[in-house]
TORGU-227888 format. One record per residue (C-alpha): x, y, z. Coordinates in steps of 0.25 Angstrom, whole numbers, plus 2048, in hexadecimal, padded with zeros to 3 digits. Example, Ala and Ser with C-alpha at 12.3 -4.5 7.8 and 13.67 -1.06 7.14 Angstrom:
<vexnus>
{{831, 7EE, 81F}},
{{837, 7FC, 81D}},
</vexnus>
This chain:
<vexnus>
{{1DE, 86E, 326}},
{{1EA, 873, 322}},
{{1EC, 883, 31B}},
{{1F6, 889, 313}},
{{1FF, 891, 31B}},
{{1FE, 89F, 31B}},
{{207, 8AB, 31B}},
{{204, 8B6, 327}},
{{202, 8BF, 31D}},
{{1F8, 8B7, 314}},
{{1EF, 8B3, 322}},
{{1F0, 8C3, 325}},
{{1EC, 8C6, 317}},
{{1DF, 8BC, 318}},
{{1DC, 8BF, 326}},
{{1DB, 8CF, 321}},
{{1D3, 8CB, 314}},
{{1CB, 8C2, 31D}},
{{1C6, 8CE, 324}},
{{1C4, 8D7, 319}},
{{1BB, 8CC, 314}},
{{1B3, 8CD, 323}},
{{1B1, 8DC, 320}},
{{1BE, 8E2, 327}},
{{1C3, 8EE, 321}},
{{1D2, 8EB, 31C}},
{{1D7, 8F4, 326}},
{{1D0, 8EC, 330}},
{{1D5, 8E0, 32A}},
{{1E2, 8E4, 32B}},
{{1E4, 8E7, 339}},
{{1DD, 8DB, 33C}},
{{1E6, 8D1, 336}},
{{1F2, 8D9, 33B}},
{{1EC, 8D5, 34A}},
{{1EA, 8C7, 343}},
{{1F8, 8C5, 341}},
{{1FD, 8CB, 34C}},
{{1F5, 8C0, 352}},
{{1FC, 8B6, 349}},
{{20B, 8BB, 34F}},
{{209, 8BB, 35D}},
{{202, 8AB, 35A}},
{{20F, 8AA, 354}},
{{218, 8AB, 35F}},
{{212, 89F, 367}},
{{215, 892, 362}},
{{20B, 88A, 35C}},
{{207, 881, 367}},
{{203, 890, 36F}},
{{1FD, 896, 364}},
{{1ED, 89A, 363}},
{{1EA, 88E, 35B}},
{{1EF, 884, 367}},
{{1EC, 88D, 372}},
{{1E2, 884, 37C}},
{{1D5, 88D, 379}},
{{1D8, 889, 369}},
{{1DA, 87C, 36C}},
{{1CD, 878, 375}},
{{1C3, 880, 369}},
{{1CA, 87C, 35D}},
{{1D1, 870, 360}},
{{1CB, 860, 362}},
{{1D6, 85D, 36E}},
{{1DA, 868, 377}},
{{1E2, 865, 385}},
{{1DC, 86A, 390}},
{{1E7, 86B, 398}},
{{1E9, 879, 38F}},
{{1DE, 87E, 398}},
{{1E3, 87B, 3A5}},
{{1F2, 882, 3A9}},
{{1F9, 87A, 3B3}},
{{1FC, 882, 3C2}},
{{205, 88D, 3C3}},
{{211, 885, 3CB}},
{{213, 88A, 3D8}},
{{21D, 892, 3D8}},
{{226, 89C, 3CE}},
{{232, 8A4, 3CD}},
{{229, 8AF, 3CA}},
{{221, 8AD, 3D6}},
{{22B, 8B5, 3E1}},
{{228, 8C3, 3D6}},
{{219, 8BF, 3D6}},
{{219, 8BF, 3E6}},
{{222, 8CB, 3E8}},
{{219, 8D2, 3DD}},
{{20D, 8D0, 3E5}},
{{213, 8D4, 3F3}},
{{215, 8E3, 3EB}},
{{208, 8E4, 3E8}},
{{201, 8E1, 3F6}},
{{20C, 8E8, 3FC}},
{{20A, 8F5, 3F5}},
{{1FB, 8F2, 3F6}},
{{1F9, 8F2, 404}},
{{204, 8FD, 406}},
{{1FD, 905, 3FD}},
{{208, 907, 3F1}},
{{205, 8FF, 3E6}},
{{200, 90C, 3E0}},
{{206, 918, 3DD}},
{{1FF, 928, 3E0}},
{{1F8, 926, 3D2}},
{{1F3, 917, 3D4}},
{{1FD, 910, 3CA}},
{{206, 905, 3CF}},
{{20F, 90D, 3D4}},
{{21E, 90E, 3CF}},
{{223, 908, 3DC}},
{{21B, 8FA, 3DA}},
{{21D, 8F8, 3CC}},
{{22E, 8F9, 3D0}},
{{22B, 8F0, 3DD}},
{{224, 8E5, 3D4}},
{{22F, 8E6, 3CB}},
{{239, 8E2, 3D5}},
{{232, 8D6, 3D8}},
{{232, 8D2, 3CB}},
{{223, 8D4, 3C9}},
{{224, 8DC, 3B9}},
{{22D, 8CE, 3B5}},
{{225, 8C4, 3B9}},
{{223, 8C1, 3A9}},
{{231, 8C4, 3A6}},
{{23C, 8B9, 3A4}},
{{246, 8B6, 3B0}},
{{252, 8BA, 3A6}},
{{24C, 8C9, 3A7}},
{{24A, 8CC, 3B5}},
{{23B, 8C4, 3B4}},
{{233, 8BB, 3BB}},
{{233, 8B1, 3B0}},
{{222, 8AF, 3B5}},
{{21B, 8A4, 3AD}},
{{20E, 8AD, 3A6}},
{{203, 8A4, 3B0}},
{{20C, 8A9, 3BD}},
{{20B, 8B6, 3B9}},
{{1FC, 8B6, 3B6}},
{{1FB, 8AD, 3C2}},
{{201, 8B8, 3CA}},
{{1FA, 8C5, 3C2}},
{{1ED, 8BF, 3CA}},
{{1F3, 8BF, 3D7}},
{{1F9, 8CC, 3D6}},
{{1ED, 8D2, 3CE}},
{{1E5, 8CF, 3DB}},
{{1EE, 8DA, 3E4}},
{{1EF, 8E4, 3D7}},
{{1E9, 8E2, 3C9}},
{{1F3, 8EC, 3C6}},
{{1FE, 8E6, 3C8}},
{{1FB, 8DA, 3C2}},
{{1F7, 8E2, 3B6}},
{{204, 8E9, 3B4}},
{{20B, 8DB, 3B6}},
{{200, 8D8, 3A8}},
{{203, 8E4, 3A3}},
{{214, 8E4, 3A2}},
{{216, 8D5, 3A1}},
{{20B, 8D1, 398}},
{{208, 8DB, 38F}},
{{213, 8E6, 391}},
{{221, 8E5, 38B}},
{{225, 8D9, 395}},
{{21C, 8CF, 38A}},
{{222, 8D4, 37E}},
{{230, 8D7, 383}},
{{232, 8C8, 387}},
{{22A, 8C1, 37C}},
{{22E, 8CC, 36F}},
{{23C, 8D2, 375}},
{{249, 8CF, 36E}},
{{252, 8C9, 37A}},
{{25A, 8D7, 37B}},
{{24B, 8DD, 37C}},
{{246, 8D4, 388}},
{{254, 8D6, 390}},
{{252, 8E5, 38E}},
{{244, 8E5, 392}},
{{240, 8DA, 399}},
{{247, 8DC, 3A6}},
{{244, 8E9, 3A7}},
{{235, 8E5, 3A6}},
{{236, 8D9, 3B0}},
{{23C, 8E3, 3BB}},
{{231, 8ED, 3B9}},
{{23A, 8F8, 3B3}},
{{234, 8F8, 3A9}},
{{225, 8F5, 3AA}},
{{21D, 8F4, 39C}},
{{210, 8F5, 397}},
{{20B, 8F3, 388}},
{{207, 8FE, 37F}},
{{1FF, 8F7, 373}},
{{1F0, 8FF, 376}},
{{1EF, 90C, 36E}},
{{1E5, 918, 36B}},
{{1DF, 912, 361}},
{{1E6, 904, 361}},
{{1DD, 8FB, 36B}},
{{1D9, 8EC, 368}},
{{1DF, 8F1, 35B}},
{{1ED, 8EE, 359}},
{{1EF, 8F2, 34C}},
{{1EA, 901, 34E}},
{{1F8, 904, 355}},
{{1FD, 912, 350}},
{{20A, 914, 359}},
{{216, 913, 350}},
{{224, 910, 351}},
{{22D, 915, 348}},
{{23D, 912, 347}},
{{246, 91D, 348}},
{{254, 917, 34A}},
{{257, 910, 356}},
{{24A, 913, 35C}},
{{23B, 911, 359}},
{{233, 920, 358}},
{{224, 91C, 360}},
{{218, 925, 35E}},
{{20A, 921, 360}},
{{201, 91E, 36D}},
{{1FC, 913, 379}},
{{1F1, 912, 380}},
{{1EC, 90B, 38D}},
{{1FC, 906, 390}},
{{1FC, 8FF, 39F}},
{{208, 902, 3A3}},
{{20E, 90C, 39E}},
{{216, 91A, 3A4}},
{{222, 920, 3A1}},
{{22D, 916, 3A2}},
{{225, 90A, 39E}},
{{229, 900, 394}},
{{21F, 8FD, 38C}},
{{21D, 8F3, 37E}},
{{218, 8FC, 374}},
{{210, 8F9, 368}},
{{213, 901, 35B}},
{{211, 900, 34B}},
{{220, 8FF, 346}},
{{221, 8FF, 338}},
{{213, 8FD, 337}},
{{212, 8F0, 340}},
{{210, 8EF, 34F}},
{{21C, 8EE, 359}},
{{220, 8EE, 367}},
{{22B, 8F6, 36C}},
{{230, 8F5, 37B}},
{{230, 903, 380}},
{{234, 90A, 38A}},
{{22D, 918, 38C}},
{{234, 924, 38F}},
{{234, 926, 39F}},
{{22D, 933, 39F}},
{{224, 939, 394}},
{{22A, 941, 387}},
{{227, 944, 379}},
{{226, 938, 375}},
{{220, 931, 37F}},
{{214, 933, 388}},
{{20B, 92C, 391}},
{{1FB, 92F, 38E}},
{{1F3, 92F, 39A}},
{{1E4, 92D, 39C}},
{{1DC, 928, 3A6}},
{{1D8, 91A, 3A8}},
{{1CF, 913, 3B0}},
{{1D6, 905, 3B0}},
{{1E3, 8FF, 3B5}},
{{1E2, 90D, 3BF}},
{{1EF, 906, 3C6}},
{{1F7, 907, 3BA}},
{{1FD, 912, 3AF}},
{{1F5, 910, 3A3}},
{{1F9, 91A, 399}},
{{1FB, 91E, 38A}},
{{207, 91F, 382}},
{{20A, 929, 378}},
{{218, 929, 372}},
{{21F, 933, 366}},
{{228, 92D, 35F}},
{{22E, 926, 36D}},
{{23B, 921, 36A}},
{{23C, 911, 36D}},
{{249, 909, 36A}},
{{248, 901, 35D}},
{{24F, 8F5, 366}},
{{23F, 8F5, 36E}},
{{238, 8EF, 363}},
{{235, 8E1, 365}},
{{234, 8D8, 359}},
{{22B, 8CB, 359}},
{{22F, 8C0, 352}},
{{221, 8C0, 34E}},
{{218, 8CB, 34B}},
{{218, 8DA, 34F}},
{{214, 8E2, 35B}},
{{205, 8DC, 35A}},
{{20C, 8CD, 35D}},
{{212, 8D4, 369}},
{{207, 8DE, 36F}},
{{1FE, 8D0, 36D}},
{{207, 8C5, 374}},
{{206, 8CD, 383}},
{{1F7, 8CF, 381}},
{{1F4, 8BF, 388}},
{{1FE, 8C1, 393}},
{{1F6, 8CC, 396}},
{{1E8, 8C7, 393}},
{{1EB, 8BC, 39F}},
{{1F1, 8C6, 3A8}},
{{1E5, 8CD, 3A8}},
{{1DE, 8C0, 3AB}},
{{1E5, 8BE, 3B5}},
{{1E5, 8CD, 3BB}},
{{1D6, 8CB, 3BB}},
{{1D7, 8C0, 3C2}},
{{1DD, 8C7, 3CD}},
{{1D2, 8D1, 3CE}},
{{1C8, 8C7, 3CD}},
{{1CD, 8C2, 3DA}},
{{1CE, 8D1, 3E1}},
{{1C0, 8D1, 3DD}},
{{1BB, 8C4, 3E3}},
{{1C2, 8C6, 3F0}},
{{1BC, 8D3, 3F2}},
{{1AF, 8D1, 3ED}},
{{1AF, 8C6, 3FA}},
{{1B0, 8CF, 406}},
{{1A8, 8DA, 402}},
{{19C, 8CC, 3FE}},
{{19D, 8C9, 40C}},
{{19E, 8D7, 412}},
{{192, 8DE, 409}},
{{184, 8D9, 40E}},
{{177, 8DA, 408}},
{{169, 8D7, 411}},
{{172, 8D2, 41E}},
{{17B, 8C8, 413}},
{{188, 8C9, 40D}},
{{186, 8C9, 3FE}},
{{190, 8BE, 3FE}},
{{186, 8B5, 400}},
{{17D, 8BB, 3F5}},
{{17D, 8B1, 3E9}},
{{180, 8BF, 3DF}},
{{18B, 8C2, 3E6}},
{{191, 8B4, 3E6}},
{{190, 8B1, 3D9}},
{{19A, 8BE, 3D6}},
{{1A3, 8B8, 3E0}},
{{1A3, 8AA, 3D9}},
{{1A3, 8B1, 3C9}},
{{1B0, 8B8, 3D0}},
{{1B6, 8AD, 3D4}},
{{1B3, 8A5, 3C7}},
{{1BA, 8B0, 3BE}},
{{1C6, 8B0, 3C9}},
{{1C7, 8A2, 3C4}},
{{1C4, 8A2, 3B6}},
{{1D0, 8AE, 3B5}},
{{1DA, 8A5, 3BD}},
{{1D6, 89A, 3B4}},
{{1D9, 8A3, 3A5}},
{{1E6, 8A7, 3AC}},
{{1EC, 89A, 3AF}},
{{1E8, 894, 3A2}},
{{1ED, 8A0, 397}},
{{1FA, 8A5, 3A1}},
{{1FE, 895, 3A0}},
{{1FA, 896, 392}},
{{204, 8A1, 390}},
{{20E, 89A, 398}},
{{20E, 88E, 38E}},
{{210, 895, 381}},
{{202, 899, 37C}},
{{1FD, 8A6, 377}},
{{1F1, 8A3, 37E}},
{{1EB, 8AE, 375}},
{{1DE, 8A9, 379}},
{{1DE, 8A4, 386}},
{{1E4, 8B0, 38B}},
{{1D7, 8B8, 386}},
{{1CD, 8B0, 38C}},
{{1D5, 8B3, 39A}},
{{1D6, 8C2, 397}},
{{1C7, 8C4, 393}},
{{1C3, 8BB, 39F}},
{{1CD, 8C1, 3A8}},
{{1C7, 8D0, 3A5}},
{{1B7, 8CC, 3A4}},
{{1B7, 8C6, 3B1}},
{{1C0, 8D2, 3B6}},
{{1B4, 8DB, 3B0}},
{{1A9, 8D2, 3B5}},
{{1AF, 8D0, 3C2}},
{{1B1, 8DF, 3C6}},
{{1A3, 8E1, 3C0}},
{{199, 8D8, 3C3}},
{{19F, 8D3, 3CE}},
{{1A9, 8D9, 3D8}},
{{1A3, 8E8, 3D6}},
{{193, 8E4, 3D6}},
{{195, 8DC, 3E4}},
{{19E, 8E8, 3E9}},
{{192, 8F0, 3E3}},
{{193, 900, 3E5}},
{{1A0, 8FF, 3ED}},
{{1A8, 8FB, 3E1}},
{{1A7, 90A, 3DA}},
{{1AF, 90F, 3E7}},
{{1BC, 912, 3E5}},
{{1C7, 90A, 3EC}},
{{1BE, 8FF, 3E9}},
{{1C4, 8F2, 3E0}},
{{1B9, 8F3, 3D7}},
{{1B6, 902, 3D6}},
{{1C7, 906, 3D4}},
{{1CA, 8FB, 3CA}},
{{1BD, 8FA, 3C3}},
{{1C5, 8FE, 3B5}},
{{1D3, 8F4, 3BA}},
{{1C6, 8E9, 3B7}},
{{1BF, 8EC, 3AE}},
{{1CC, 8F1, 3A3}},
{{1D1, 8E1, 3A2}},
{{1C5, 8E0, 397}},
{{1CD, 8E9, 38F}},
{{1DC, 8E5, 391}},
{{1E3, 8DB, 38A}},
{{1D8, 8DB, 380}},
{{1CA, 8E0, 381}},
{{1C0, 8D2, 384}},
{{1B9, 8D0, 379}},
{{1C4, 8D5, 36F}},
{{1CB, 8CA, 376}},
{{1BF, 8C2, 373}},
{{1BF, 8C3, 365}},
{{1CE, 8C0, 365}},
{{1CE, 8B4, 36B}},
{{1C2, 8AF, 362}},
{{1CC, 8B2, 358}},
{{1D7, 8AB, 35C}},
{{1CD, 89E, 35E}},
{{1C8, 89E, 350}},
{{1D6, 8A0, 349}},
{{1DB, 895, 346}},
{{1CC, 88E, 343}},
{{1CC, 89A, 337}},
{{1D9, 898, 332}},
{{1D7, 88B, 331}},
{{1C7, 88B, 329}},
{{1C3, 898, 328}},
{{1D0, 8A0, 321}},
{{1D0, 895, 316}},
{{1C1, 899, 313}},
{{1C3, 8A7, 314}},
{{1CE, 8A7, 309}},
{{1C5, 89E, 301}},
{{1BA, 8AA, 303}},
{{1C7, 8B3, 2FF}},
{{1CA, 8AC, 2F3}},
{{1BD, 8A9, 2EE}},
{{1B9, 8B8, 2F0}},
{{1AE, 8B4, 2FA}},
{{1AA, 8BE, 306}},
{{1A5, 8B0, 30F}},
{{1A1, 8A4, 30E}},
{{192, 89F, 30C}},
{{18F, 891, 30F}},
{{184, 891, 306}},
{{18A, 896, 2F9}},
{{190, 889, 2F3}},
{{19B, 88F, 2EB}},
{{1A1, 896, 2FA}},
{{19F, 887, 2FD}},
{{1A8, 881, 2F3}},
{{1B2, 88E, 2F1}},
{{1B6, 88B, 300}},
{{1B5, 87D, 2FF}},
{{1C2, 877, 303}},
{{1C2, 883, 30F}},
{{1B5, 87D, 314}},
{{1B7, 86F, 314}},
{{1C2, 871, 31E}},
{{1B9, 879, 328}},
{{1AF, 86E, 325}},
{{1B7, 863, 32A}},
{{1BC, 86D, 337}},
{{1AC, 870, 339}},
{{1A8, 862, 339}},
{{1B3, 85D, 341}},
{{1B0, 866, 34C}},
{{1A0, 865, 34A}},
{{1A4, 854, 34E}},
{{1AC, 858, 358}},
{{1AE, 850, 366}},
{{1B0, 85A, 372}},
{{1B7, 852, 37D}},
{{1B6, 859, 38B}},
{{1C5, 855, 391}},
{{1C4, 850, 39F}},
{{1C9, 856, 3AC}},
{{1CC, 84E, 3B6}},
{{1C7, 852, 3C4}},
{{1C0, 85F, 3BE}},
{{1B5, 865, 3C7}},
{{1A6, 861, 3C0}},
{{1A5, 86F, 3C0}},
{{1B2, 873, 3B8}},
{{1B2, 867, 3AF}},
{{1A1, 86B, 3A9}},
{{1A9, 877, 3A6}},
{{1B5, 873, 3A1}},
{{1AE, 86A, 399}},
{{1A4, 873, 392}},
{{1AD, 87E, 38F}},
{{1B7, 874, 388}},
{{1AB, 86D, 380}},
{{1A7, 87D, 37C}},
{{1B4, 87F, 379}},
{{1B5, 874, 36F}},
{{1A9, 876, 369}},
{{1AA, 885, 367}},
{{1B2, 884, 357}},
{{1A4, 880, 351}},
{{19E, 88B, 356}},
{{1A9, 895, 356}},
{{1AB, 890, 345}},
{{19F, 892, 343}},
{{19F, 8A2, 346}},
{{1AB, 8A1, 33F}},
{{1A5, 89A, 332}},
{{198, 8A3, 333}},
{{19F, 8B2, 334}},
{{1AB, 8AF, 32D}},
{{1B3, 8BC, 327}},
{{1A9, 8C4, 330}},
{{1AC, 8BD, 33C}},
{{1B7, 8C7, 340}},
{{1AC, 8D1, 343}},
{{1A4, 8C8, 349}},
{{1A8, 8CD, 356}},
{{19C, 8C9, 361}},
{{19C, 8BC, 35B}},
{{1AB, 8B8, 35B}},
{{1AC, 8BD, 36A}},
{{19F, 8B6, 36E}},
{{1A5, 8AA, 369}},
{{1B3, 8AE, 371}},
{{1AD, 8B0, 37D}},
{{1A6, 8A1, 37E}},
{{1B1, 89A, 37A}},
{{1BB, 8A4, 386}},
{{1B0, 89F, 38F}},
{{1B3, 892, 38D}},
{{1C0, 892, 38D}},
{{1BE, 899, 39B}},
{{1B8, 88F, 3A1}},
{{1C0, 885, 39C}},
{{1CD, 88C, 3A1}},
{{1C5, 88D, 3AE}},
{{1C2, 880, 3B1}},
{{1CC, 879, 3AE}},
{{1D5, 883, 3B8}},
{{1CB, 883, 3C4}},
{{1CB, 873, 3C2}},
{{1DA, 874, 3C6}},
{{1D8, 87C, 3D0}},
{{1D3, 873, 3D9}},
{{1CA, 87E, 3E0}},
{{1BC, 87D, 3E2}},
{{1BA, 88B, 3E4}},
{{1C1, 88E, 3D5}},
{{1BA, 882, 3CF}},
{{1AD, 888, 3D4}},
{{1B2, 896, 3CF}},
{{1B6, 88F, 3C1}},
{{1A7, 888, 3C1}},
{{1A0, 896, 3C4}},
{{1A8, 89D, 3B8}},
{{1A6, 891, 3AE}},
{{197, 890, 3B2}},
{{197, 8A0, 3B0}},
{{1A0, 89F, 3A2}},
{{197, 892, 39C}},
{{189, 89A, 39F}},
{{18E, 8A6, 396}},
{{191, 89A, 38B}},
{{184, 893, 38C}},
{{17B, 89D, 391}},
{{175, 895, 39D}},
{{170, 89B, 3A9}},
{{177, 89A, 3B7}},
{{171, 88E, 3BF}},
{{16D, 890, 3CE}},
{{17B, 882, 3CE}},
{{182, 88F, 3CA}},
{{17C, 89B, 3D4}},
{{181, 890, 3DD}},
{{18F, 88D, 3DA}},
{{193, 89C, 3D9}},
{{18C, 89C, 3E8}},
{{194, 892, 3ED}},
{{1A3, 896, 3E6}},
{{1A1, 8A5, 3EC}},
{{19D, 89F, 3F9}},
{{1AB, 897, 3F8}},
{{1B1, 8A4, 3F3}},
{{1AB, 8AD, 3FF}},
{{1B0, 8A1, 408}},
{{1BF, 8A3, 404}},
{{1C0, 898, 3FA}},
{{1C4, 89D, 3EF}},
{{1D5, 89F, 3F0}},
{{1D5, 8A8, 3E4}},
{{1D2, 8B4, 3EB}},
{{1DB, 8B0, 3F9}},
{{1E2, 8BC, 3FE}},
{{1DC, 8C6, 3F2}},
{{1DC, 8D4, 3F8}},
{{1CE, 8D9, 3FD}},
{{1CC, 8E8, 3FD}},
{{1C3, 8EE, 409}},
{{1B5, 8E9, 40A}},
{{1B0, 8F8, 40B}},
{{1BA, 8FE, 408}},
{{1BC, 90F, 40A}},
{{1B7, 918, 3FF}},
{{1C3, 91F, 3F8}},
{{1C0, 92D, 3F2}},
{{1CB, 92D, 3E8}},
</vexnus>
């Protein structure tokens, strides 16, 4: 079926009186098709082969042939350029660790680190070679934020925090070349470290509720208005800052005074997250920024920018979870085999093991989401979707892990300080929040799935409502059935095709029986999920939008299955038994909350035995991960 092409404009204005049909208020309906479009521009930057529509998790639910080889990223190679920065990066950090100087007298990174680490090239790892960086490929970098997340989350995070979504992203992808050879190698050597200043007051999830303005005065830009929640900042930073100019979002580079004045201060609060960072608020005065550090998108405004970092980020923090997930295996093992209950370690209690194995299996399933979406990234795609499934997995299991499992099998000793759950409680619990709360997350990636299936069969109804003055269709009422006649008999022909179609499992050779049950049924549920999704689509229709507990039902099944497909078909690569058991135990986990069946005794089993191979040193994802005092000294800080 083919549509007439539409302006911007014309789909903005029907997107808007769409809503307003589904009871939004015009207001309401406004900002929400300004977050529509800016959608629209940051799509547009990626050609169309890497667009949404042709991104793997499109393809495997909408379209009939979708290669599988678009779920399974090849191995990293064995060695980089960047990998003498990575390894000298990590040397820091244990150094200082055990010489006690990572921190400063307040607990922050101290100043000394953060220049040390610029030296060895570790705040350029991101940027190109021509301005002082380490030219990393996205999935070396993620790769390594695991590996150094495991010594100091923090640092890892800051890495996040100025390559992914501070100004190095917007710099080098948005900046003019005079731009990126006036900033860039001054980011890449540390000078000038960055954070992101987007998050306001009253301007959360929110985007278009942004109230700091910039104004022209000359040669030089007049900023009044304030930030919240900025990781990064102090005096001195550079920061990309998001303001309404001339009544549209943009970005300009700044670089704040390097002491408080006038028009610049920095609002402190206390905040019980990311303790080992400066996390503050910005308030400026008319703060005078030069006009030459606007940058202009080719595409779109400030929202195009402030939105393209946001999945470099999502998989960093993936990946950073990861990192704790394995500082929490590996100390969860020694305090098993030490704590005894009735004359037995509890490391031989079945409770105890199936933590130990649902550990393990969420340290794979994160491995797993990283490889495939920082690939992804590597290849060109937005990876709009696939990157949040990795964040949304990345910070539940995070949550569930320091929860339900590392701090109730440490029991009463967590809550001590100087213990790793008791001091960093908030540090794993905040991830649900950053880079985009879950289930808001949720409900966008629903979106971006059904997009295209609405463009195609539902706008063309929805302006037949429009233009026939109906408020919805009634399948009962025979003149709604021949006013949207022609609309109709296109979504007929889609809805029979699929209602006839054949789901063909592809087959992977040498696949574990194990891995390929799950593969197998998370493709076919995958294939099968348009009838259903459709038909909440067909039933809600305008209203759908605040249908919210159904479209992030729906969301979370069809993440789930693209979970355990991403999951499997990496552990199937690994060539590991203790990984493929670990992948077995996490798909076994993720298809009961689809089904709604109970755990078998076969199951009780096989987490037994994977947590006995794991106790038993067999699993080398943990190997050489730090291991704090089994009773450690009460601190009376």
């Amino acid at each position: 079926m083919t549509t007439p092409v539409q302006t911007d404009q014309e789909r903005q204005s029907f997107a808007e009186a769409a809503l307003r049909l589904g009871g939004k208020s015009e207001e309401e309906a406004r900002r929400l098709g300004a977050v529509d479009k800016a959608d629209e521009q940051v799509e547009a930057l990626f050609a169309p082969q890497y667009q949404t529509v042709n991104s793997p998790v499109h393809r495997v639910v909408w379209d009939d042939k979708c290669p599988v080889d678009l779920f399974r990223p090849p191995p990293l190679p064995d060695t980089a350029p960047c990998d003498a920065a990575m390894k000298a990066s990590l040397d820091i950090v244990k150094r200082r660790l055990a010489e006690k100087t990572l921190y400063d007298e307040n607990g922050k990174v101290s100043a000394d680190t953060l220049a040390e680490l610029g030296r060895a090239g570790y705040w350029g790892l991101l940027i190109d070679p021509k301005y002082g960086g380490q030219g990393a490929p996205f999935a070396r970098f993620a790769d390594f934020l695991t590996r150094m997340a495991v010594w100091e989350p923090m640092v890892a995070g800051l890495a996040s925090v100025h390559g992914c979504i501070g100004a190095v992203d917007p710099v080098r992808t948005f900046g003019s070349p005079e731009q990126k050879q006036r900033f860039l190698p001054r980011l890449a050597s540390g000078e000038a470290l960055s954070g992101f200043a987007l998050t306001e007051p009253n301007a959360g999830s929110d985007l278009t509720a942004l109230r700091t303005t910039a104004v022209r005065v000359g040669d030089h830009f007049e900023v009044t208005g304030e930030k919240l929640f900025i990781t990064n900042v102090i005096p001195g930073r550079t920061i990309g800052l998001v303001v309404m100019l001339e009544g549209k979002p943009a970005v300009l580079i700044v670089d704040l005074p390097k002491e408080e004045n006038e028009s610049f201060q920095i609002v402190r609060y206390g905040l019980h997250a990311l303790r080992h960072a400066h996390n503050n608020g910005l308030r400026f005065h008319r703060l005078r920024v030069p006009v030459e550090n606007l940058l202009h998108p080719k595409i779109g405004d400030g929202l195009t920018i402030a939105y393209h970092g946001l999945n470099l980020g999502r998989v960093s923090l993936c990946a950073t979870a990861a990192g704790n997930l394995r500082v929490m295996l590996a100390n969860v093992l020694p305090w098993a085999a030490f704590r005894k209950t009735y004359g037995q370690p509890i490391n031989t209690r079945e409770l105890v093991k199936r933590r130990i194995a649902r550990l393990a299996a969420l340290i794979v399933g994160c491995d797993a989401l990283v490889a495939w979406t920082s690939w992804l990234i590597d290849q060109g795609y937005r990876g709009e979707m696939e990157c949040i499934v990795a964040k949304i997995f990345g910070s539940e299991s995070l949550k569930e892990a320091a929860i339900e499992l590392f701090m109730k099998t440490h029991g009463g000793r967590s809550f001590l300080k100087g213990h790793i759950f008791g001091d960093n409680v908030h540090d794993f619990l905040a991830p649900c929040i950053y880079e985009g709360e879950g289930e808001m997350l949720g409900l966008a990636f629903f979106k971006s799935l059904v997009k295209e299936h609405g463009k195609a069969f539902f706008e063309p109804i929805g302006r037949a409502l429009q233009q026939h003055g109906l408020k919805s269709f009634n399948p009962l009422n025979p003149s709604h059935a021949y006013a949207l006649r022609k609309e109709l008999a296109a979504y007929s022909r889609w809805w029979l095709a699929q209602t006839f179609r054949t789901v063909t499992v592809p087959m992977i050779p040498g696949m574990d029986s194990r891995l390929a049950e799950h593969f197998g049924f998370a493709w076919a549920g995958l294939q099968t999920a348009p009838s259903e999704i459709s038909a909440v689509m067909r039933k809600h229709q305008l209203k759908l939008a605040d249908r919210q507990c159904r479209m992030a039902e729906l969301s979370a099944r069809t993440q789930s299955l693209i979970i355990m497909l991403v999951t499997s078909l990496w552990a199937h690569r690994q060539k590991d038994s203790v990984s493929t058991q670990a992948a077995d135990i996490l798909c076994q986990d993720l298809r009961r909350g689809l089904t709604g069946e109970r755990p078998s005794d076969r199951y009780f089993r096989a987490a037994s035995e994977l947590a006995d191979a794991i106790i038993h040193g067999g699993f080398q994802a943990i190997a050489g991960a730090p291991q704090a005092e089994i009773l450690m000294s009460y601190d009376n800080r």
